[in-house]
Z-matrix of the N, CA and C atoms (Angstrom, degrees):
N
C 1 1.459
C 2 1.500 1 110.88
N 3 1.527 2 111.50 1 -44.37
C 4 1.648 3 106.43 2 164.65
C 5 1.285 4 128.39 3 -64.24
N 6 1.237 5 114.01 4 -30.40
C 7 1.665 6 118.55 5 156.85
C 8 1.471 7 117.08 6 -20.49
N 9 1.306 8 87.09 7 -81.99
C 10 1.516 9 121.53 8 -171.96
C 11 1.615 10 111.99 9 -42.04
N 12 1.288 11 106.64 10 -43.59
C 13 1.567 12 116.03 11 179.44
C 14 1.334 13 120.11 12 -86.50
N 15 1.857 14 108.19 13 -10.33
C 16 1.721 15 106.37 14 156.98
C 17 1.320 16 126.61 15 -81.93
N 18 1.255 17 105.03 16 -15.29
C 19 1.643 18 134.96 17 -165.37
C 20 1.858 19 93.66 18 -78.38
N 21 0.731 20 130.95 19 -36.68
C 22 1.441 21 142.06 20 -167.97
C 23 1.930 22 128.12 21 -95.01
N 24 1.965 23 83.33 22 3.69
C 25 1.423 24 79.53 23 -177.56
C 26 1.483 25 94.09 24 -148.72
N 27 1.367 26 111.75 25 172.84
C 28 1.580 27 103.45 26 -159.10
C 29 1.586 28 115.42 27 -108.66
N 30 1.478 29 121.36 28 -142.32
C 31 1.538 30 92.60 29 -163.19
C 32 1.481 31 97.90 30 -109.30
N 33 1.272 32 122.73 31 10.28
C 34 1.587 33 118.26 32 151.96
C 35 2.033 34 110.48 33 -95.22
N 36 1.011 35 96.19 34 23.39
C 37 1.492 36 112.66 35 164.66
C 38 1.686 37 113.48 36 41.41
N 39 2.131 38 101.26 37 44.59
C 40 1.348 39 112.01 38 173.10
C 41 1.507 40 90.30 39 -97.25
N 42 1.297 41 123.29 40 179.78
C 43 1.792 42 133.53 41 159.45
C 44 1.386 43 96.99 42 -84.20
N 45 1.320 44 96.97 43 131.49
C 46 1.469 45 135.71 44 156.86
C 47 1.433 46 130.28 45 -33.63
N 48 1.098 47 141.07 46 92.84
C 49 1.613 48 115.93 47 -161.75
C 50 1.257 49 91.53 48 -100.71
N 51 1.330 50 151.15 49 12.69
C 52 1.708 51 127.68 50 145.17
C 53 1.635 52 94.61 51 113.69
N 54 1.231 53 101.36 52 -174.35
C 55 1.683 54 108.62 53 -173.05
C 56 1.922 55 106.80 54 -80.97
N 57 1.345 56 100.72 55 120.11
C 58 1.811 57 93.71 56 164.02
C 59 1.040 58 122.00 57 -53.00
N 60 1.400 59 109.99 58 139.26
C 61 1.692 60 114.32 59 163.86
C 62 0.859 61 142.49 60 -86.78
N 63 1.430 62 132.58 61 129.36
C 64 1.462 63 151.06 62 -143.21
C 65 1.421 64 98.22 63 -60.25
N 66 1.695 65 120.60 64 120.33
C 67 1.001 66 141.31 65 151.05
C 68 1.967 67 137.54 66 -21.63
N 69 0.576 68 90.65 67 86.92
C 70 2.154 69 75.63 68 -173.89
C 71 1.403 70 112.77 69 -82.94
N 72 1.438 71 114.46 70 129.85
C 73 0.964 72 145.84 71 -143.62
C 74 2.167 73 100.39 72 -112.99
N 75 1.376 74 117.20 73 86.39
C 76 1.343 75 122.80 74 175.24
C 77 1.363 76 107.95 75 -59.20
N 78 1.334 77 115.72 76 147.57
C 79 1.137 78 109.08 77 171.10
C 80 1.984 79 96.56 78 162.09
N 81 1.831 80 112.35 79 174.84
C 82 1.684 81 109.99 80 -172.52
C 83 2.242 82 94.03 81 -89.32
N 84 1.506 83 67.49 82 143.83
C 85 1.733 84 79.37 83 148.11
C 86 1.461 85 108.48 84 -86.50
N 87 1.773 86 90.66 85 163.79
C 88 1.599 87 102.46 86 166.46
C 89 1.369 88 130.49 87 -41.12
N 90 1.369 89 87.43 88 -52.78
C 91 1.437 90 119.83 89 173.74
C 92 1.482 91 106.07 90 -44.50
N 93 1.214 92 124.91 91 -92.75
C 94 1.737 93 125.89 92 160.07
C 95 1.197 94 102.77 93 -13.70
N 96 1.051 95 139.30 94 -97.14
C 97 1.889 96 132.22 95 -143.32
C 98 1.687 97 91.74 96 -80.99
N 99 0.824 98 145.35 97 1.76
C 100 1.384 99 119.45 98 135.80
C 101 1.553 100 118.84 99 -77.06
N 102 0.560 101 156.69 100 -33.98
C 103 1.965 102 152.88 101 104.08
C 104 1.441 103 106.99 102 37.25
N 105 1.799 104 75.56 103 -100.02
C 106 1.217 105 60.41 104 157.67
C 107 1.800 106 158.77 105 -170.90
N 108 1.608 107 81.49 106 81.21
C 109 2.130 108 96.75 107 151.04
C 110 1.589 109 94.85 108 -56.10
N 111 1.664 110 117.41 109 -44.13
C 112 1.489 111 89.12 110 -149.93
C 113 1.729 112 110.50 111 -80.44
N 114 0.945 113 94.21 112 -23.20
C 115 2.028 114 102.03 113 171.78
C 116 1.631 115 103.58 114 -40.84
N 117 1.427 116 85.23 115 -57.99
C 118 1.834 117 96.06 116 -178.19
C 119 1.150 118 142.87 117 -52.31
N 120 2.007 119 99.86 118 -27.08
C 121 1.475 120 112.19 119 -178.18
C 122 1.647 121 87.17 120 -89.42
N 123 1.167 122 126.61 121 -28.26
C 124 1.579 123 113.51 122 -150.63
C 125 2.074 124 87.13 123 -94.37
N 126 0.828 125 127.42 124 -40.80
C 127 1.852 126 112.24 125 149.32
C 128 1.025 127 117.17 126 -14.42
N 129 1.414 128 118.59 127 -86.55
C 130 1.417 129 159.75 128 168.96
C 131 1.708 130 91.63 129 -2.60
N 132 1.757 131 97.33 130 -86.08
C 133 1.490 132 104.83 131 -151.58
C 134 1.745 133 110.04 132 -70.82
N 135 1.786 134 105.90 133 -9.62
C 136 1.357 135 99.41 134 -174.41
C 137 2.015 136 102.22 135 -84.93
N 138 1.276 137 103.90 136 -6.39
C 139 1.314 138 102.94 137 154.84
C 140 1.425 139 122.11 138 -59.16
N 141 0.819 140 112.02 139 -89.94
C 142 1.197 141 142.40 140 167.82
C 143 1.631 142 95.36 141 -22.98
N 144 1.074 143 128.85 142 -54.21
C 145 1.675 144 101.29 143 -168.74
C 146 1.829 145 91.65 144 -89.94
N 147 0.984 146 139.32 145 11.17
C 148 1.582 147 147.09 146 178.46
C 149 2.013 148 87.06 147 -92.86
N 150 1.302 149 139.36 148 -51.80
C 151 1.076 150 129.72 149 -161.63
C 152 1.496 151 104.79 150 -74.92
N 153 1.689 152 102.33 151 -49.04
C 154 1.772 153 107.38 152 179.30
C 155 1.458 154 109.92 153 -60.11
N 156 1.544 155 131.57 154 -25.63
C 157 1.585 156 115.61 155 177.56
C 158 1.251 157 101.36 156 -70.38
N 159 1.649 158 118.47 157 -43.77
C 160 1.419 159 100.92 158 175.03
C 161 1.467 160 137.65 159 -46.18
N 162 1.347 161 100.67 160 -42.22
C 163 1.113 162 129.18 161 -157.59
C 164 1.825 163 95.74 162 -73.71
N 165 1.007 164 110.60 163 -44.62
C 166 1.675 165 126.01 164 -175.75
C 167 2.034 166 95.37 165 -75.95
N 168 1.412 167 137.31 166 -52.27
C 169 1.240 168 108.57 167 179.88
C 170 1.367 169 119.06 168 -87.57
N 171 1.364 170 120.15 169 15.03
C 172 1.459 171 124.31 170 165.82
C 173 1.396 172 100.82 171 -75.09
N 174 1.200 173 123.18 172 -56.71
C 175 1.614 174 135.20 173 -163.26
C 176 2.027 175 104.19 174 -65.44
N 177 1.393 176 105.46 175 -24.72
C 178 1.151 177 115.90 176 -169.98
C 179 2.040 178 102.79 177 -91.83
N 180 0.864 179 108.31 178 -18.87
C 181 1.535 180 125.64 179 -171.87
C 182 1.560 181 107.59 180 -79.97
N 183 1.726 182 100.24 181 -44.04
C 184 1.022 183 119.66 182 168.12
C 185 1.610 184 134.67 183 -37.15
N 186 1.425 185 88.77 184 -57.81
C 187 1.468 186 126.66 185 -168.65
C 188 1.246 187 110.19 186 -80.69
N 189 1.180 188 110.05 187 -44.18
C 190 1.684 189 117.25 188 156.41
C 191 1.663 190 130.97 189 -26.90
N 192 1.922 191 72.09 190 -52.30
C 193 1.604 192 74.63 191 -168.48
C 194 1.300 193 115.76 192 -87.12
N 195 1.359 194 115.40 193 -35.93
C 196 1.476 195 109.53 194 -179.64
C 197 1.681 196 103.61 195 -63.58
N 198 1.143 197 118.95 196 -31.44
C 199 1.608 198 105.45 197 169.05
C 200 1.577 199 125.08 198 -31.62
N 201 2.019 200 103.51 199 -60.91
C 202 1.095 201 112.65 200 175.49
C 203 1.465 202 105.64 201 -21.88
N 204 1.356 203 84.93 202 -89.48
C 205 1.629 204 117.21 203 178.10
C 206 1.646 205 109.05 204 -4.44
N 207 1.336 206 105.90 205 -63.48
C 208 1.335 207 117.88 206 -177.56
C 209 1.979 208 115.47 207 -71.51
N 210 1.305 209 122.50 208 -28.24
C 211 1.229 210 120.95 209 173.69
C 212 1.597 211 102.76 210 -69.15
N 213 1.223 212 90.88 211 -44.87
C 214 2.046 213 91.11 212 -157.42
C 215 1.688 214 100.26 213 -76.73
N 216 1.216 215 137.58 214 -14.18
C 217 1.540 216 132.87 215 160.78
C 218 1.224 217 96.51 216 -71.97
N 219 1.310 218 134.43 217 -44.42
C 220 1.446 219 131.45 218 -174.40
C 221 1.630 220 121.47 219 -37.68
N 222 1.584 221 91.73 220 -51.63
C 223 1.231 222 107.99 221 -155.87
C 224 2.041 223 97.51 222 -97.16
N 225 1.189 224 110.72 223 -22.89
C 226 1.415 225 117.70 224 172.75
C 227 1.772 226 111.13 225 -64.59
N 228 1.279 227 88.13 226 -29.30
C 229 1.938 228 96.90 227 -168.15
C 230 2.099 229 100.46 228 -91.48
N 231 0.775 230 92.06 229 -1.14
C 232 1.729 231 106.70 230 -174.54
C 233 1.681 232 102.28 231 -108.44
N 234 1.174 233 123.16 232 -52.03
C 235 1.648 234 133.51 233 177.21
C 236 1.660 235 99.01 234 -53.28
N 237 1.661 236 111.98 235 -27.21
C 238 1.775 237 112.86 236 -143.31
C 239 1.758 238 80.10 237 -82.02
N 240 1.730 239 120.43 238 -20.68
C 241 1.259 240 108.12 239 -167.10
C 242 1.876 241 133.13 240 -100.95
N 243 0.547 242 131.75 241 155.64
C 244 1.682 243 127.68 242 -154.91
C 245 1.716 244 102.48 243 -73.09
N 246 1.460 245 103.14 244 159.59
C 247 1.503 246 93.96 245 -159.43
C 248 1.967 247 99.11 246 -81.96
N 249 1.524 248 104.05 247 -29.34
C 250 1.481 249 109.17 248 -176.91
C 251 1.027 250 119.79 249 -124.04
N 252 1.518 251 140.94 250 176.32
C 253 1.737 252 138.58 251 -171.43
C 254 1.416 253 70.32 252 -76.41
N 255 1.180 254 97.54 253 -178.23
C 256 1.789 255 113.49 254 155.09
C 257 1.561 256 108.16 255 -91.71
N 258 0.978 257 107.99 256 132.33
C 259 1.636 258 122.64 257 -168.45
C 260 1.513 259 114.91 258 74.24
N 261 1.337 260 112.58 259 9.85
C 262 1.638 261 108.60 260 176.91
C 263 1.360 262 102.84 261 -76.10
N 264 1.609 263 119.48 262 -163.36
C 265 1.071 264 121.67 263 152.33
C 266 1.458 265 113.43 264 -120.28
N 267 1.560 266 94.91 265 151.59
C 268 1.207 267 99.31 266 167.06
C 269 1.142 268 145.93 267 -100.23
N 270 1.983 269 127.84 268 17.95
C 271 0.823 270 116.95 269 152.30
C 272 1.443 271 109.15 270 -105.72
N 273 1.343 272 129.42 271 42.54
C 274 1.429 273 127.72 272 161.36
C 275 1.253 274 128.51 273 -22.44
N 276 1.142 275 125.92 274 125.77
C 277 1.947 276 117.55 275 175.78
C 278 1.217 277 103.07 276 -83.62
N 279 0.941 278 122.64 277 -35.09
C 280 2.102 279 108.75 278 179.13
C 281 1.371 280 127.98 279 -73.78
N 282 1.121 281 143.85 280 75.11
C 283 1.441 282 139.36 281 -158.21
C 284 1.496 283 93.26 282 -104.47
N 285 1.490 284 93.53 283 128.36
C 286 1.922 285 119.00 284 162.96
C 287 1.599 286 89.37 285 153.52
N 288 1.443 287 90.50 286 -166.49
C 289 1.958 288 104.98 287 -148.06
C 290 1.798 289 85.60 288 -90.06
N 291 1.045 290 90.77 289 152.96
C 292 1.726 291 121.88 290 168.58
C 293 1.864 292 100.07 291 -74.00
N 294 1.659 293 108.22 292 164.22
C 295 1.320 294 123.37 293 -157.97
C 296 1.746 295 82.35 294 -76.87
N 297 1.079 296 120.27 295 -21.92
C 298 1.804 297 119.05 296 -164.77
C 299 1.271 298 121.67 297 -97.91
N 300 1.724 299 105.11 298 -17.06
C 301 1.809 300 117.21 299 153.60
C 302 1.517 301 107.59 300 -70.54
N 303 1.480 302 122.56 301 -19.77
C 304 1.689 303 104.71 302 -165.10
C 305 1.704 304 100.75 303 -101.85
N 306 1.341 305 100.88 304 15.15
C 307 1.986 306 89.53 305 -170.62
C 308 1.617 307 101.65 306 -76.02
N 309 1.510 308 126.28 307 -20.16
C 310 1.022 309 131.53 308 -158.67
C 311 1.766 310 95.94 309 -66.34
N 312 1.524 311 112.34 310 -165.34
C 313 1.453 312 118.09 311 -177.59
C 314 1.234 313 127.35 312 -93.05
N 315 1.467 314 115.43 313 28.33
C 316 1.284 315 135.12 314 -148.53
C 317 1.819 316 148.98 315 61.31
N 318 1.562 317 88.33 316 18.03
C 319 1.799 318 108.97 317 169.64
C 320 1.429 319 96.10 318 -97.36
N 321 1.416 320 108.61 319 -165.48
C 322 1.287 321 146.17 320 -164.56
C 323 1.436 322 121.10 321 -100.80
N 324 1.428 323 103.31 322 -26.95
C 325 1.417 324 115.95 323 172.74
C 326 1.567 325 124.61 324 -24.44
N 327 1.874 326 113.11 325 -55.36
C 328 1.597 327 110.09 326 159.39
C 329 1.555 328 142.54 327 -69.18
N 330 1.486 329 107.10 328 -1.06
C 331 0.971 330 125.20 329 -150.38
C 332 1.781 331 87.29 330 -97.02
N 333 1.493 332 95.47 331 123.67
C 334 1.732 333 116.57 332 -171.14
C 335 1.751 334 119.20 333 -111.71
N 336 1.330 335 116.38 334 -34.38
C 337 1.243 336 98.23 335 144.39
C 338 1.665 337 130.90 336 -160.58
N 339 0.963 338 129.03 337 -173.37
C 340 1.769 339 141.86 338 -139.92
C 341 1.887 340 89.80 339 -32.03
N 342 1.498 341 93.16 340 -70.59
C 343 1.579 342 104.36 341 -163.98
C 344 1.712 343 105.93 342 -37.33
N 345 1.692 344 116.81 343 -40.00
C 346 1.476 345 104.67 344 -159.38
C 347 1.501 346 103.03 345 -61.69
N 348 1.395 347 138.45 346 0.65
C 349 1.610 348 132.99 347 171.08
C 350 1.910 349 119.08 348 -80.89
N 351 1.548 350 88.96 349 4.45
C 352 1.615 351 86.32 350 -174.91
C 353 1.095 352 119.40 351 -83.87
N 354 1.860 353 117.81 352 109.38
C 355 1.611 354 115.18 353 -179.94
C 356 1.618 355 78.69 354 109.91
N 357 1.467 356 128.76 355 -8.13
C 358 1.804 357 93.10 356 176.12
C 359 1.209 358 113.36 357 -53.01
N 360 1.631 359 125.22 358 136.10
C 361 1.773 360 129.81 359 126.26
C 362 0.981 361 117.43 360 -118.55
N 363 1.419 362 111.15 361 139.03
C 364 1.536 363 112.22 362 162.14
C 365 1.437 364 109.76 363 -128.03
N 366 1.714 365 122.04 364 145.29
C 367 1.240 366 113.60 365 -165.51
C 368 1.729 367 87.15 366 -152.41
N 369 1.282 368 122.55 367 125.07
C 370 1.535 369 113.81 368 -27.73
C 371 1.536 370 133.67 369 -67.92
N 372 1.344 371 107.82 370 174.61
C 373 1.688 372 89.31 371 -178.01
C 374 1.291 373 129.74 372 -75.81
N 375 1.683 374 108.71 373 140.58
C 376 1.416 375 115.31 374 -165.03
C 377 1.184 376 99.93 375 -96.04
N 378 1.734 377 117.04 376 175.41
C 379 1.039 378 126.37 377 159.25
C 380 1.953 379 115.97 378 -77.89
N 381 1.421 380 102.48 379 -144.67
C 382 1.717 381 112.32 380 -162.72
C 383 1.722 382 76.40 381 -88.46
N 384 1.416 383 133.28 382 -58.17
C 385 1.090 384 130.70 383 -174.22
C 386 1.535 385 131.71 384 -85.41
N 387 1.087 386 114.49 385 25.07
C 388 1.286 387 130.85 386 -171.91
C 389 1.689 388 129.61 387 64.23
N 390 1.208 389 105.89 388 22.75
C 391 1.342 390 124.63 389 -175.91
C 392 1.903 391 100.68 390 -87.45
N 393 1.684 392 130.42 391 148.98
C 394 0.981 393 124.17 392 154.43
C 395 1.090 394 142.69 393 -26.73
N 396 1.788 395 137.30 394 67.58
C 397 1.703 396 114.54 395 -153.07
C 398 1.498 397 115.88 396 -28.21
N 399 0.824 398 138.01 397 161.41
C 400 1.400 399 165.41 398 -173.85
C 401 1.702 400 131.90 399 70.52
N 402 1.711 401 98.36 400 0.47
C 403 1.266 402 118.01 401 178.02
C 404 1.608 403 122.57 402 -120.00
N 405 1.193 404 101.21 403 19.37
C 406 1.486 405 103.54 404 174.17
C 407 1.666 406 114.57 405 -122.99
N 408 0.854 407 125.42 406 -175.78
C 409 1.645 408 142.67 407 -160.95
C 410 1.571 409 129.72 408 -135.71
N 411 1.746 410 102.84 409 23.02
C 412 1.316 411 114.61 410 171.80
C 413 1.675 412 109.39 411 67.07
N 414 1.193 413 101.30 412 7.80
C 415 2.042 414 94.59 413 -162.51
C 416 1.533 415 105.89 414 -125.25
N 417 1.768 416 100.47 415 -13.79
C 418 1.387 417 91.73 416 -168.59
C 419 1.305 418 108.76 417 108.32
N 420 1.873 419 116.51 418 -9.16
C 421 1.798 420 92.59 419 171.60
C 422 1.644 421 83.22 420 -127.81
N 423 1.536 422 90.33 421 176.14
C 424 1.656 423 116.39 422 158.65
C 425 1.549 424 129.41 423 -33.18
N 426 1.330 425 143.89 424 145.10
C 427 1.246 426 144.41 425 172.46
C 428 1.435 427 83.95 426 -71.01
N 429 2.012 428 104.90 427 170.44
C 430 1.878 429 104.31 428 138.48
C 431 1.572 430 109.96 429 -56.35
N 432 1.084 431 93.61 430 166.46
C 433 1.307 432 94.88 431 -170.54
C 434 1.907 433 106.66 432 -73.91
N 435 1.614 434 117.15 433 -33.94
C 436 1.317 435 108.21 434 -179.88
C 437 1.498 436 125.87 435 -78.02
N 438 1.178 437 113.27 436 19.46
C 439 1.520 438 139.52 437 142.04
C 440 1.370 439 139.88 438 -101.78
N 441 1.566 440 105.99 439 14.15
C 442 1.436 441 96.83 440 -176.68
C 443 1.657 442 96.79 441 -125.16
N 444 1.535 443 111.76 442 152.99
C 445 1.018 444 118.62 443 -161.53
C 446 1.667 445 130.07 444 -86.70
N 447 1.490 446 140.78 445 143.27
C 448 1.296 447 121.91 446 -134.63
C 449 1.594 448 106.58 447 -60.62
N 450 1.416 449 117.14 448 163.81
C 451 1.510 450 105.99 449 -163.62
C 452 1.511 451 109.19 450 -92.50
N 453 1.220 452 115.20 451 -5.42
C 454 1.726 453 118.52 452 168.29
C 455 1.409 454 99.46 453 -109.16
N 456 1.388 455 148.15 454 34.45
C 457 1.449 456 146.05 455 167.55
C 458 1.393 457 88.90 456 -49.79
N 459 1.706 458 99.58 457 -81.55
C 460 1.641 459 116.41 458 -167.08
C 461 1.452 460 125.61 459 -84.62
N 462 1.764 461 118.00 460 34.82
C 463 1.263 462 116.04 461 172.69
C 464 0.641 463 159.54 462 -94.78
N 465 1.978 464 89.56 463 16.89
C 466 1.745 465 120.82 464 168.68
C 467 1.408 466 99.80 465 -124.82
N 468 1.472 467 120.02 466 1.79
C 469 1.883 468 93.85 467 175.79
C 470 2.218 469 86.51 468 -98.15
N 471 1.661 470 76.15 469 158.27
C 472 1.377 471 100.22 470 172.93
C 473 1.806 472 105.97 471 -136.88
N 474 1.444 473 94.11 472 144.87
C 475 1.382 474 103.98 473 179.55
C 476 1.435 475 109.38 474 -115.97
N 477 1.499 476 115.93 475 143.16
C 478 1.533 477 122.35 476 -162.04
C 479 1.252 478 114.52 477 -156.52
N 480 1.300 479 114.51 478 124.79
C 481 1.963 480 130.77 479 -159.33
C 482 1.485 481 81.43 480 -121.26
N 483 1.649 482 106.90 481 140.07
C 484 1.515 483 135.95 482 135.41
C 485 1.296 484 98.09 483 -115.57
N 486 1.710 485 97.43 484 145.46
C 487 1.521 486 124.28 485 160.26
C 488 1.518 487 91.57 486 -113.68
N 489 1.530 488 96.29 487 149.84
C 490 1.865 489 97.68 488 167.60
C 491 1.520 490 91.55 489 -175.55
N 492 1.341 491 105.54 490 149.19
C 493 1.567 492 125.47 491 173.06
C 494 1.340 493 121.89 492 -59.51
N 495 1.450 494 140.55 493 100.38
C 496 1.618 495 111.41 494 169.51
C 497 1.406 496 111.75 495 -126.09
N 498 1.279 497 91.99 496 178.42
C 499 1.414 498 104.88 497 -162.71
C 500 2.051 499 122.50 498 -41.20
N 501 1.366 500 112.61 499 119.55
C 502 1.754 501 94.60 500 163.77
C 503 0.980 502 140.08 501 -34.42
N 504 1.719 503 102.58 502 -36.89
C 505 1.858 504 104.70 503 -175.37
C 506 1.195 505 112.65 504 -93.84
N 507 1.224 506 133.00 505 -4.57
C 508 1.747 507 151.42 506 -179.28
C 509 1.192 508 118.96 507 -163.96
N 510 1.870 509 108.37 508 92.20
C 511 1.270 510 117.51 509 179.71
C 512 1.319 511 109.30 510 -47.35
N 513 1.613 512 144.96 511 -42.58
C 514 1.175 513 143.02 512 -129.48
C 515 1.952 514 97.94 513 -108.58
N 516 1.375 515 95.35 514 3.28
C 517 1.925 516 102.91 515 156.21
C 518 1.163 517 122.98 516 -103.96
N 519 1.312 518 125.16 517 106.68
C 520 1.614 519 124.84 518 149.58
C 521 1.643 520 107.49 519 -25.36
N 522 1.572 521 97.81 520 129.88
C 523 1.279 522 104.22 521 164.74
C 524 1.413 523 109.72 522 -104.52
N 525 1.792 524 112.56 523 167.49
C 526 1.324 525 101.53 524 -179.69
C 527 1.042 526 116.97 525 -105.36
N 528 1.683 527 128.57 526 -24.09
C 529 1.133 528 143.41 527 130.58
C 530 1.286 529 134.25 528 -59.71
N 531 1.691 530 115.21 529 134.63
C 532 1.706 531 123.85 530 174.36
C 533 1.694 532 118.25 531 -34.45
N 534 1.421 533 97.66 532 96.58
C 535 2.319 534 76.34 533 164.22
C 536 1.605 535 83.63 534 -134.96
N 537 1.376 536 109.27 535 -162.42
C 538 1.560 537 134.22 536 -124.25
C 539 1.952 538 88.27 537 -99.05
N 540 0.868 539 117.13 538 13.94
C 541 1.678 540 123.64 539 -155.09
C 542 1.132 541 94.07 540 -147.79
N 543 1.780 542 109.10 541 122.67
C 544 1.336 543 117.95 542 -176.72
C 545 1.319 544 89.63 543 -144.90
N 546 1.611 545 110.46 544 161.69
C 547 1.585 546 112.68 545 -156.25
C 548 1.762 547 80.38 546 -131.82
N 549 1.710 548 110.34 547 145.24
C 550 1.305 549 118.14 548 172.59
C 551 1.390 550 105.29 549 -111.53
N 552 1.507 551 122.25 550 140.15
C 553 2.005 552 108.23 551 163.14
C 554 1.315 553 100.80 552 -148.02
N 555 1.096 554 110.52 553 126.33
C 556 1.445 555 136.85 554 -172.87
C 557 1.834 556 100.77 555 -104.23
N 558 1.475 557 119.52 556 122.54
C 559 1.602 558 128.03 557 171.67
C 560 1.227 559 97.15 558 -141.30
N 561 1.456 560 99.32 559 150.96
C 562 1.172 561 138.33 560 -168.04
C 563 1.164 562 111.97 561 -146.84
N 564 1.759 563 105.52 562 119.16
C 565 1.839 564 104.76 563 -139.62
C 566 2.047 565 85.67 564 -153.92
N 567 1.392 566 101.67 565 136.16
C 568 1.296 567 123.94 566 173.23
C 569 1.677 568 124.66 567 -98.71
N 570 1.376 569 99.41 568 101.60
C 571 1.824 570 98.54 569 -154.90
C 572 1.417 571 90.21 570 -93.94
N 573 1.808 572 115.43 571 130.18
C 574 1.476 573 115.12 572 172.83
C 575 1.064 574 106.66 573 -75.04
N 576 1.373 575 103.33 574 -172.41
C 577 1.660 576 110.68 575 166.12
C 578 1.225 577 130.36 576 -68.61
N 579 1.425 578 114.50 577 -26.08
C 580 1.171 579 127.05 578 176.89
C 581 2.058 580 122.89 579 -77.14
N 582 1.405 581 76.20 580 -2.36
C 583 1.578 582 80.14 581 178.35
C 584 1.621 583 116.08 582 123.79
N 585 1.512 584 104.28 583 -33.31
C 586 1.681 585 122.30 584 -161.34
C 587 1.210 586 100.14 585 -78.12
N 588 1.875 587 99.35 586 145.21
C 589 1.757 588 103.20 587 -174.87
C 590 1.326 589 86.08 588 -92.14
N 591 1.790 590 126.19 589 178.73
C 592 1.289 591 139.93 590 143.93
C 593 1.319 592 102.07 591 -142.72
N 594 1.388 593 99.73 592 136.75
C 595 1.650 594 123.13 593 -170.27
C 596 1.600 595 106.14 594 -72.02
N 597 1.420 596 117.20 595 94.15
C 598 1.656 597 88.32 596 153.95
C 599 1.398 598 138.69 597 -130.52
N 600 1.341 599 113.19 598 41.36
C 601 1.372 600 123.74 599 165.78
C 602 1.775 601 99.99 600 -166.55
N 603 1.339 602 107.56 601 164.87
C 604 1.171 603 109.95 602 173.97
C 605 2.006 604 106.96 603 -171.94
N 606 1.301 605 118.51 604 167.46
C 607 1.587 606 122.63 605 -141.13
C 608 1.546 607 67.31 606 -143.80
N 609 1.840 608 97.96 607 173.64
C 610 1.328 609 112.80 608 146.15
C 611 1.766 610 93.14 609 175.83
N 612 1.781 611 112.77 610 133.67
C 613 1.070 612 104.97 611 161.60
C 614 1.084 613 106.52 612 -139.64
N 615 1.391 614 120.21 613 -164.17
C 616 1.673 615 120.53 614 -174.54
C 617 1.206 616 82.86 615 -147.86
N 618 1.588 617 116.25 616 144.07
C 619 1.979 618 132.76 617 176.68
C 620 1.356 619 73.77 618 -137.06
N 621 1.645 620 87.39 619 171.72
C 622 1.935 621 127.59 620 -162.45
C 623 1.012 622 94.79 621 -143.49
N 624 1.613 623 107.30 622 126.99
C 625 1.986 624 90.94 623 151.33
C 626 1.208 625 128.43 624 -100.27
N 627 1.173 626 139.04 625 153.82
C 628 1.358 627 139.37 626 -149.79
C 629 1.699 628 98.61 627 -130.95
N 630 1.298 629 135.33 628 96.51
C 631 1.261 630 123.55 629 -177.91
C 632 1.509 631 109.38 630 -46.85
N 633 1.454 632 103.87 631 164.25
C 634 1.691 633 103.95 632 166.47
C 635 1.255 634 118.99 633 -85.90
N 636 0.894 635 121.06 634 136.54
C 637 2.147 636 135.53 635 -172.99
C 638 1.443 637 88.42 636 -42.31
N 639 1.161 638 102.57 637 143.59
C 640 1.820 639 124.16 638 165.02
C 641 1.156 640 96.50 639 -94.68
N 642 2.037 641 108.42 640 138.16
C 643 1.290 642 129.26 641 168.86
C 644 1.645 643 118.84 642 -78.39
């Protein structure tokens, strides 16, 4: 029995309290933090495609607008011109520019009146003198260069005028025959690579001709 009761205590002759018990250790399983990383990546990328839509109809808003911009000078710089030569006629069936509107450098600059815009394209868009819009100076020369705008900005939009006759009693019909009512439409169109247009601006007016008063 005294054995037993030396056996039970240690060699500074306190009692023994036996082996400690193993500690537990908190912490993720594998299992868990793969969880979730993947919660995290799939967060992540729905950001990320939430910033790029933004990011894509800002750029598109953009583009819009300078389009405007670009139809409605179009069509302002076309209004600025007379509907007939003087002494032409004006219900002519052939509408587009004469051999002496195209000598220029491929703008608009010679172009004298309404009809010579029928069938314009230019791709990319030019200026009045055939310069890249955004790099010329209204005169016929170059900007400095740290004002002129990048030279592939506009080297997929194209700008494109029909003139065409329509009807007196309903501007919004092509006629098939010449009368006194001719319809202008100015687009402004973004050609992908793949070939596809996208619309992003567009004009439309209708002029009359009004003979001149007899003396």
């Amino acid at each position: 029995m005294n054995v037993m009761r030396k056996d039970q205590r240690n060699q500074r002759g306190q009692p023994s309290l036996g082996k400690p018990a193993a500690r537990r250790i908190s912490g993720f399983s594998l299992i868990e933090a793969l969880i979730a990383l993947t919660i995290t990546s799939m967060a992540g990328a729905i950001l990320l495609l939430g910033v790029q839509s933004s990011l894509d109809t800002t750029i598109e808003a953009v583009e819009r607008t300078i389009a405007e911009g670009v139809a409605q000078q179009t069509m302002d710089e076309i209004l600025t011109k007379r509907y007939t030569a003087p002494g032409g006629n004006p219900l002519g069936t052939t509408l587009g520019p004469t051999v002496s509107e195209l000598l220029g450098s491929g703008g608009t600059a010679l172009f004298g009146e309404v009809e010579a815009y029928a069938g314009y394209v230019a791709q990319p868009i030019k200026g009045t003198w055939g310069e890249t819009l955004g790099t010329g100076d209204d005169n016929g020369n170059l900007r400095l260069e740290n004002f002129r705008v990048r030279s592939d900005y506009f080297q997929n939009w194209r700008v494109r005028v029909e003139v065409y006759y329509v009807s007196p009693t309903d501007n919004s019909q092509k006629s098939t025959t010449a009368t006194n009512f001719r319809a202008i439409e100015v687009n402004v169109e973004l050609v992908r690579a793949n070939g596809a247009i996208f619309p992003l601006a567009s004009r439309k007016r209708v002029v009359t001709y009004v003979p001149p008063p007899t003396t």
